[in-house]
N, C-alpha and C positions, 0 to 999 in steps of 0.2 A: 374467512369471508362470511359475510352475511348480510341477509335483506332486514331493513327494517318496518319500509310501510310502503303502500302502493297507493297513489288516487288516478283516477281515472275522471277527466274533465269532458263535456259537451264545448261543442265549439260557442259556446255560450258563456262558458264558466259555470254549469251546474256541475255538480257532484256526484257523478254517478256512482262510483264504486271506491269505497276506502276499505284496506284492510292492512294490519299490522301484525308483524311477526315478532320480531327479538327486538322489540321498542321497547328500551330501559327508562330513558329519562321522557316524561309527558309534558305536555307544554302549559298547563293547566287551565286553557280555555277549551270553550267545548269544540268538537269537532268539526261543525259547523263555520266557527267562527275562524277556527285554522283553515281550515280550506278553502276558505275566502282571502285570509291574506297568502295563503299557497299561490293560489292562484292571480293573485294580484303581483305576486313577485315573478309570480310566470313572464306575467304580459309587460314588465317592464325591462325584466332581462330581456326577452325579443326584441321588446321596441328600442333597447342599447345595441343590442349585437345588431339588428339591421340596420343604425343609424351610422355606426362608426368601423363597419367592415369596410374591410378596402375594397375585396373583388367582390359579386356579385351572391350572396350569401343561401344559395340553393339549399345546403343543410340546415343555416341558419345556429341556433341555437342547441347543443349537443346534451352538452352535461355541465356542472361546477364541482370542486373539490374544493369542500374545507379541511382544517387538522382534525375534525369528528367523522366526518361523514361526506356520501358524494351523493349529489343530485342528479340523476337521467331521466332525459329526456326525448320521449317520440312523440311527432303529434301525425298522424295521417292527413291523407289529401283533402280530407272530409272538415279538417278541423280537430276531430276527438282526439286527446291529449293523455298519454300515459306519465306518469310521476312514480319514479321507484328511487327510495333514496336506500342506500347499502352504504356499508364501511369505505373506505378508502383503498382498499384492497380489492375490490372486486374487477373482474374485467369481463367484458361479451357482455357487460349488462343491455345495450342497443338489442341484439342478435335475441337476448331474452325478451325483452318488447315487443320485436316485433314477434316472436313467435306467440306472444301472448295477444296480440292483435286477429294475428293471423288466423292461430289454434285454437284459442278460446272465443275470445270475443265474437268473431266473425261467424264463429260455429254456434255458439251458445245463447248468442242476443241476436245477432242480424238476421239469423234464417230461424229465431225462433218467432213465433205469429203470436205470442202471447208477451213477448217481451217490447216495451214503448221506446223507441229511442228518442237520444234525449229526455228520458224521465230515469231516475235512479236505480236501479238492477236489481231486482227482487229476486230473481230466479234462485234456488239453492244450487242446482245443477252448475253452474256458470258459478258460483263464489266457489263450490267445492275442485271444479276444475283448475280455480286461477288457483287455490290452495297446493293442488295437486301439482300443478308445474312449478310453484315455487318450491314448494319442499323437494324437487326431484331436479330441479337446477344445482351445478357446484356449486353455486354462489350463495346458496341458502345453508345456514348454519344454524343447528336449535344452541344458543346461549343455557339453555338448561338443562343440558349432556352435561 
């Protein structure tokens, strides 16, 4: 199993926080420009899963699995949207989110008084922690063992 990149959206669609681990193949636009159409393929999958669910679609949108990779998906109440895409092999990625919401974020950006929400995430403390919970997750695997 393994993680390969993480974004982190504002209920906006700004780009708070991107970072990659065991990402082989690059997409060769800048990163900008990917997490723009990330994010645009977010808001279309939603806008399909709540248009053609039968019951009333509380979780709404979870995850996708291609034969490369799988896309999860948490957005909180707030709006702010986590993006972690890993192998197809992975499971509890949800459970990893949210604790990454819960344990880092919440702890590292929202009760810090120097950190802007909704503006991109400068903190080192906060990148070195979501670093810290992903390498200490099962589901993280260094490709370079």
């Amino acid at each position: 199993m393994t993680i390969h990149n993480l974004y982190i959206f504002s209920k906006n669609g700004v780009l708070l926080y991107y970072n990659e681990w065991n990402r082989l193949n690059k997409s060769g636009i800048t990163k900008e420009e990917e997490a723009k159409l990330m994010y645009g393929m977010l808001f279309s999958i939603k806008s399909f899963v709540n248009k053609i669910s039968p019951l009333d679609p509380k979780e709404g949108f979870l995850y996708y699995k291609t034969s490369k990779y799988s896309l999860h998906y948490f957005e909180t109440p707030s709006g702010l949207k986590f993006v972690l895409n890993t192998d197809t092999a992975s499971q509890n990625v949800r459970e990893l989110l949210q604790q990454l919401y819960r344990q880092v974020y919440v702890e590292y950006v929202v009760k810090n008084p120097f950190c802007k929400l909704n503006e991109p995430i400068q903190s080192e403390l906060f990148k070195s922690k979501v670093d810290e919970l992903m390498k200490k997750s099962p589901i993280f695997l260094n490709r370079s063992l």
